[in-house]
C-alpha positions as CSV (number, residue, x, y, z in Angstrom):
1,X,-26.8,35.5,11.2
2,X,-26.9,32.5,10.1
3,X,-25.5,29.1,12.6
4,X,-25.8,26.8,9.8
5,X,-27.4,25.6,6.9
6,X,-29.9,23.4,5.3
7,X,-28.9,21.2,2.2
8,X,-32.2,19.7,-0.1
9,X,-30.4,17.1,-1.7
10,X,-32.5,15.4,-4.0
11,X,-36.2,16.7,-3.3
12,X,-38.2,13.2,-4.3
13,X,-40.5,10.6,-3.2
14,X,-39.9,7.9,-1.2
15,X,-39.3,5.4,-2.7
16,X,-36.7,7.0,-4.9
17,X,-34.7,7.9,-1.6
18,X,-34.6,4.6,-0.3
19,X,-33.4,3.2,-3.9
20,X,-31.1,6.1,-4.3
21,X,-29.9,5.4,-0.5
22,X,-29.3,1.6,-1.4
23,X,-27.3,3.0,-4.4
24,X,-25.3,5.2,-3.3
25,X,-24.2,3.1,-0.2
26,X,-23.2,0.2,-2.3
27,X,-21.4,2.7,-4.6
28,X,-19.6,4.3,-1.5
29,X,-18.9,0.8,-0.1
30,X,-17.3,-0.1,-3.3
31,X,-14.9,2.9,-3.9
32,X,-13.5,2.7,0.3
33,X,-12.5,-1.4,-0.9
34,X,-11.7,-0.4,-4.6
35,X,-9.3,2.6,-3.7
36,X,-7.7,0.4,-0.2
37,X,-7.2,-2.5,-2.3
38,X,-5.1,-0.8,-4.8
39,X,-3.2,1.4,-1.9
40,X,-2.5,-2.4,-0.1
41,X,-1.0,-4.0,-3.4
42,X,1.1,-0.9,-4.4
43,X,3.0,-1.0,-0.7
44,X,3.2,-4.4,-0.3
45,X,3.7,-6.2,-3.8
46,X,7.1,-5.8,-5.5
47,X,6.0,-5.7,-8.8
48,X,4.1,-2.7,-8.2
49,X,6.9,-0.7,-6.4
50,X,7.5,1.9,-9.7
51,X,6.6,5.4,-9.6
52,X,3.1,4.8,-11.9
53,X,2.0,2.8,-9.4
54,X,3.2,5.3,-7.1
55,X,1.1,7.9,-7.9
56,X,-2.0,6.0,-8.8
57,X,-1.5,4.9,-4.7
58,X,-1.7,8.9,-3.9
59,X,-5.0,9.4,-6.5
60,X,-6.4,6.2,-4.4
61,X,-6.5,8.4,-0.9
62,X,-7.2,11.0,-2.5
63,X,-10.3,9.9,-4.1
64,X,-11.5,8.1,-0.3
65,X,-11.0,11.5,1.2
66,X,-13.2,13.1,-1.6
67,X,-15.8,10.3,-1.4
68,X,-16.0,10.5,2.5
69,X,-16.1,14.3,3.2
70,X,-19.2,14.1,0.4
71,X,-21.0,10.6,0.6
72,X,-21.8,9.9,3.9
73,X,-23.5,13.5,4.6
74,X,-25.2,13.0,1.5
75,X,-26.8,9.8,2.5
76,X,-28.3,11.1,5.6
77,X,-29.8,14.0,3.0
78,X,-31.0,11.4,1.0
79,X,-32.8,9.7,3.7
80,X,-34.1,12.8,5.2
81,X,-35.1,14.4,2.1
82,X,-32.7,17.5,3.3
83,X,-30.8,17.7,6.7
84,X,-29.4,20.7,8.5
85,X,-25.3,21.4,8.8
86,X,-23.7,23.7,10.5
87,X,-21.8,26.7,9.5
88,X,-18.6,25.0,10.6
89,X,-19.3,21.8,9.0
90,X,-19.8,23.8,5.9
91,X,-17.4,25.5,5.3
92,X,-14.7,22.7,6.1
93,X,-16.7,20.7,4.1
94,X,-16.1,23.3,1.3
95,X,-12.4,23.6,2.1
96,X,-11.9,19.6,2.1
97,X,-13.9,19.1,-1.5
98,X,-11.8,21.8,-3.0
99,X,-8.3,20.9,-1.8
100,X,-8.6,17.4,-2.9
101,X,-10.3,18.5,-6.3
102,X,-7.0,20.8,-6.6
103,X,-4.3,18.2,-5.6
104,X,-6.3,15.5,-7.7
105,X,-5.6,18.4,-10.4
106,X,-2.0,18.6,-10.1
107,X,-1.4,15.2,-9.6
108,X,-2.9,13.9,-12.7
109,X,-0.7,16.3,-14.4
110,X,2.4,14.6,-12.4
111,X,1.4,11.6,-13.4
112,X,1.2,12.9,-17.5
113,X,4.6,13.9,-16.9
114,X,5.8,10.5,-15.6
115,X,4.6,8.7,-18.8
116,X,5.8,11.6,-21.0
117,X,9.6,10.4,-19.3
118,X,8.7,6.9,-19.7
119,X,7.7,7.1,-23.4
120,X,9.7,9.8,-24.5
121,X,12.6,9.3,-23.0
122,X,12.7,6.0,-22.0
123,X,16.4,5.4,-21.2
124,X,16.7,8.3,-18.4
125,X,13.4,7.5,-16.9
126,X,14.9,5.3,-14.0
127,X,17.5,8.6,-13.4
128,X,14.6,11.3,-13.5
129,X,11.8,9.4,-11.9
130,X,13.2,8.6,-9.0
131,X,11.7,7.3,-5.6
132,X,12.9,10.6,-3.6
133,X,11.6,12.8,-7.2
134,X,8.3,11.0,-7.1
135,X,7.8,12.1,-3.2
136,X,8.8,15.3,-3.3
137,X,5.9,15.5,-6.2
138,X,3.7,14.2,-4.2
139,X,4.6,16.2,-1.5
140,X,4.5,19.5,-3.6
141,X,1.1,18.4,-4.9
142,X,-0.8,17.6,-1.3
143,X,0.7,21.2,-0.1
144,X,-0.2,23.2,-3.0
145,X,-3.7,21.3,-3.3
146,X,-4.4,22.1,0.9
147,X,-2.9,25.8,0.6
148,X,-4.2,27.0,-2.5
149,X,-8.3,26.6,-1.7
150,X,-7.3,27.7,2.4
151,X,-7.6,31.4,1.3
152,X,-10.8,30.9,-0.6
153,X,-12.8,28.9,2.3
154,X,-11.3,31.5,5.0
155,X,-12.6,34.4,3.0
156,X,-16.2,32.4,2.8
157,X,-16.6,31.7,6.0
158,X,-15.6,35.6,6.7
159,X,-18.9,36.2,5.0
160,X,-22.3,37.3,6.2
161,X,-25.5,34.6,6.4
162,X,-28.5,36.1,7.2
163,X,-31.0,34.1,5.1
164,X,-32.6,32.4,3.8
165,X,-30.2,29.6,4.9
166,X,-31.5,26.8,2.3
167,X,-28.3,25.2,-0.2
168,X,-29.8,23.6,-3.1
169,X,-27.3,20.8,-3.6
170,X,-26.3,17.9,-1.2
171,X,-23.2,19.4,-0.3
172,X,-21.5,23.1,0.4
173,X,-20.2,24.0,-3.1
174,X,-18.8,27.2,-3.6
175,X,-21.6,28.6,-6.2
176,X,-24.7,27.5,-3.7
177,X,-22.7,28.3,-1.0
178,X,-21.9,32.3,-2.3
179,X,-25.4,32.6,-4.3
180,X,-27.2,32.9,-0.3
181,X,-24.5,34.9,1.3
182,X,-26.4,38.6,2.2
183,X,-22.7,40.6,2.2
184,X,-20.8,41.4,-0.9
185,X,-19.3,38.2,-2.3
186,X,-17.6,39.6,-5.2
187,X,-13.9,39.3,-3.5
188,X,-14.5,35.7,-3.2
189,X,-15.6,35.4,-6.4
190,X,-11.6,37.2,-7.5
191,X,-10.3,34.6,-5.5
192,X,-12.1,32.2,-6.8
193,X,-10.9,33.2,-10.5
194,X,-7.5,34.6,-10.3
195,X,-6.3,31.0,-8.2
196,X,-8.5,28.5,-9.6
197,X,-7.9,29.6,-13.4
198,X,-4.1,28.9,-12.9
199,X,-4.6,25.9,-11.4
200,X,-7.0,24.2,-13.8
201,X,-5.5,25.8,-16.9
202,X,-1.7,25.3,-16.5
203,X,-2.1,22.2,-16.1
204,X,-4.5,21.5,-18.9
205,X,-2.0,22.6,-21.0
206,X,0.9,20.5,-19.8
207,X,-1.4,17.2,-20.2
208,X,-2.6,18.4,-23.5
209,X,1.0,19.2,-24.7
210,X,2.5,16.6,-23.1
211,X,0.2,13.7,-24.9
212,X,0.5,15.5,-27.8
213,X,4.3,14.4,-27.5
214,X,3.2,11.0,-26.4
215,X,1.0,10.0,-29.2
216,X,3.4,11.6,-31.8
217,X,6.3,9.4,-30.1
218,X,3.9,6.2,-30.2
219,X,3.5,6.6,-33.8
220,X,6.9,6.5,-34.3
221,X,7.5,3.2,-33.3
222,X,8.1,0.3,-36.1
223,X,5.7,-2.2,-34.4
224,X,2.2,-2.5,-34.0
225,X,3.0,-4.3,-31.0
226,X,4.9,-2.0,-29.5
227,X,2.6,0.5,-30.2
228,X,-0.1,-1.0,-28.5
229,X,2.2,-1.6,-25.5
230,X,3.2,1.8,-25.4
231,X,-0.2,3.5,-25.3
232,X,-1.6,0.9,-23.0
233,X,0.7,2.2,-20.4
234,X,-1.0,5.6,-20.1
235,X,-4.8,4.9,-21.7
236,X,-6.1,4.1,-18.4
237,X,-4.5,7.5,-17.2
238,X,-5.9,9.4,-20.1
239,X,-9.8,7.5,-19.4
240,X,-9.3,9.3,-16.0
241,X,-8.0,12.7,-17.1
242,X,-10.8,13.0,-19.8
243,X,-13.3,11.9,-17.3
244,X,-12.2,14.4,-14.3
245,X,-11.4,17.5,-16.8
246,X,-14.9,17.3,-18.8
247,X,-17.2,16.9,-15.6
248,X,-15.0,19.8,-13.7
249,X,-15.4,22.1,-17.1
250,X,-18.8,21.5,-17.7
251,X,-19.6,22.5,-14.0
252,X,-17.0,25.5,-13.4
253,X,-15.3,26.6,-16.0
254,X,-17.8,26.8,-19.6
255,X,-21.5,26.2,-17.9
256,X,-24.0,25.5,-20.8
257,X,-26.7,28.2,-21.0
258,X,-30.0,28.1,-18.7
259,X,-27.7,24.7,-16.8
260,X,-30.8,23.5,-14.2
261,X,-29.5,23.4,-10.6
262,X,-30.7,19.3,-11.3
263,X,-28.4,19.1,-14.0
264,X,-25.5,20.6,-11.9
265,X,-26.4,18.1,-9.5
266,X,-26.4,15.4,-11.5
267,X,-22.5,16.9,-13.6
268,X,-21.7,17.1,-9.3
269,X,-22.3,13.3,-8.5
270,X,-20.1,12.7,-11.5
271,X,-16.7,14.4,-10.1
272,X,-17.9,13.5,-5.7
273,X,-18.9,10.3,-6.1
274,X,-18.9,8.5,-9.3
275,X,-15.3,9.2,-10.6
276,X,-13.7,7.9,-7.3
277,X,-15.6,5.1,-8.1
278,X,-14.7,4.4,-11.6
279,X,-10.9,5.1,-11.0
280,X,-9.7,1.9,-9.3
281,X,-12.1,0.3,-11.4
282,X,-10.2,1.6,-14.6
283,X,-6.8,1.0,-13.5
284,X,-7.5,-2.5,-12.6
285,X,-9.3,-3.9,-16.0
286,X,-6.5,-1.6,-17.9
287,X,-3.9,-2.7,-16.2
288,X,-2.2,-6.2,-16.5
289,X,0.1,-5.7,-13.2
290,X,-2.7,-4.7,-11.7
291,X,-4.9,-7.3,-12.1
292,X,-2.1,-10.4,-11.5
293,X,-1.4,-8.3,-8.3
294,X,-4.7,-9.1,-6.8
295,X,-4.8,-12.7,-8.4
296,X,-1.6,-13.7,-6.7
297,X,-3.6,-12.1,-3.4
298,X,-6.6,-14.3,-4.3
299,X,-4.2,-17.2,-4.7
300,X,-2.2,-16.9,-1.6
């Protein structure tokens, strides 16, 4: 049985390593102070006390606990050119990745729901989207993300590892992780479907709907000017749905035929490391509050 396990990473020379070290560490530097500096001005500046702002706080620790479980095991890969973890390290691993993938899932659709109430039905949004709504929502969508994937990763770790013990990736997905197990994996692989389908398609069909809604109600307005007001409250949201929905489908849910375990690697960085990356990045050039948040901050 196997104790642990040993993840390649990115099999290259030198060279590469080190530059893809350097990269990656800047990158990883970058989303910590990105995704803290937007969770410091939403509790502490006034103007950024709505529930928007709200929720874009909640995807900001979410996306640091993503990056961390991932990044920093990765770099010692990287540097290593492969390094050995062990079965429990795995499998929590596992369990981390895919809780925060399925709470950054349902909160994205939370957060399609609050701009549906703020452009559709603008005059009731202060009485639905309330402070002690938006928590409970919150709430709801940290428990159901952690409880969901608990089954899956205990069912995993029930299974047998007798080698070889070698994960071709540079971190313990579930595919990699089930492709090397020697006992019959095909229960986990139910799991996998009948809860993960559910929670990926539901709420693809709420955001889908829901902006379907939004656009039709921004088209109605008189204005060009309010027009372009209107959808620049919830383009920076739709830049991050599109971005977190295509990488996740083109990995799980429709794989192109003969996909390379390099080109799942690469379709992997995109959702671990990049995307947490790009989403403070996104709210703060899209977002005018945003950005005269942190020049008041400069300023003072």
């Amino acid at each position: 049985m196997a104790t642990g396990f040993f993840l390649l990473g990115f099999q290259a020379s030198k060279y590469l390593r080190i530059f893809l070290f350097c990269l990656f560490l800047l990158i990883y530097c970058a989303t910590i102070c990105g995704n803290l500096l937007i969770i410091t001005l939403v509790s502490t500046s006034k103007t950024l006390r709505t529930p928007m702002y709200f929720f874009i706080s909640q995807l900001s620790v979410s996306d640091i606990l993503l990056s961390t479980n991932i990044v920093p095991n990765m770099l010692q890969i990287i540097l290593y050119n492969g390094r050995t973890i062990t079965f429990i390290g795995c499998i929590t691993q596992l369990y981390i990745f895919c809780a925060s993938e399925a709470f950054q899932c349902l909160l994205l659709t939370v957060m399609t729901y609050d701009r549906y109430v703020a452009i559709c039905n603008p005059l009731r949004y202060a009485a639905i989207m309330t402070r002690t709504c938006c928590m409970k929502l919150a709430f709801i969508s940290w428990c159901c993300g952690f409880s969901t994937t608990l089954t899956d990763s205990i069912t995993t770790a029930m299974l047998k590892f007798c080698g070889p013990n070698i994960i071709d990736h540079f971190f313990c997905d579930v595919n990699p992780l089930l492709d090397i197990a020697c006992s019959d994996s095909s229960i986990v692989h139910l799991e996998v479907t009948l809860l993960a389908s559910p929670l990926v398609m539901i709420p693809t069909i709420i955001i889908v709907v829901s902006y379907a809604k939004i656009i039709a109600a921004i088209l109605r307005i008189p204005s060009s000017t309010g027009r372009q007001k209107a959808f620049s409250t919830c383009s920076s949201h739709l830049t991050v749905v599109s971005i977190f929905y295509w990488t996740m489908f083109s990995v799980y849910v429709f794989p192109t035929q003969g996909q390379t375990i390099n080109i799942s690697k690469l379709l992997s960085l995109l959702y671990t490391v990049f995307t947490p990356f790009i989403n403070p990045i996104i709210y703060s050039l899209r977002n005018n509050n945003i950005s005269e948040a942190v020049k008041k901050r400069i300023h003072f």
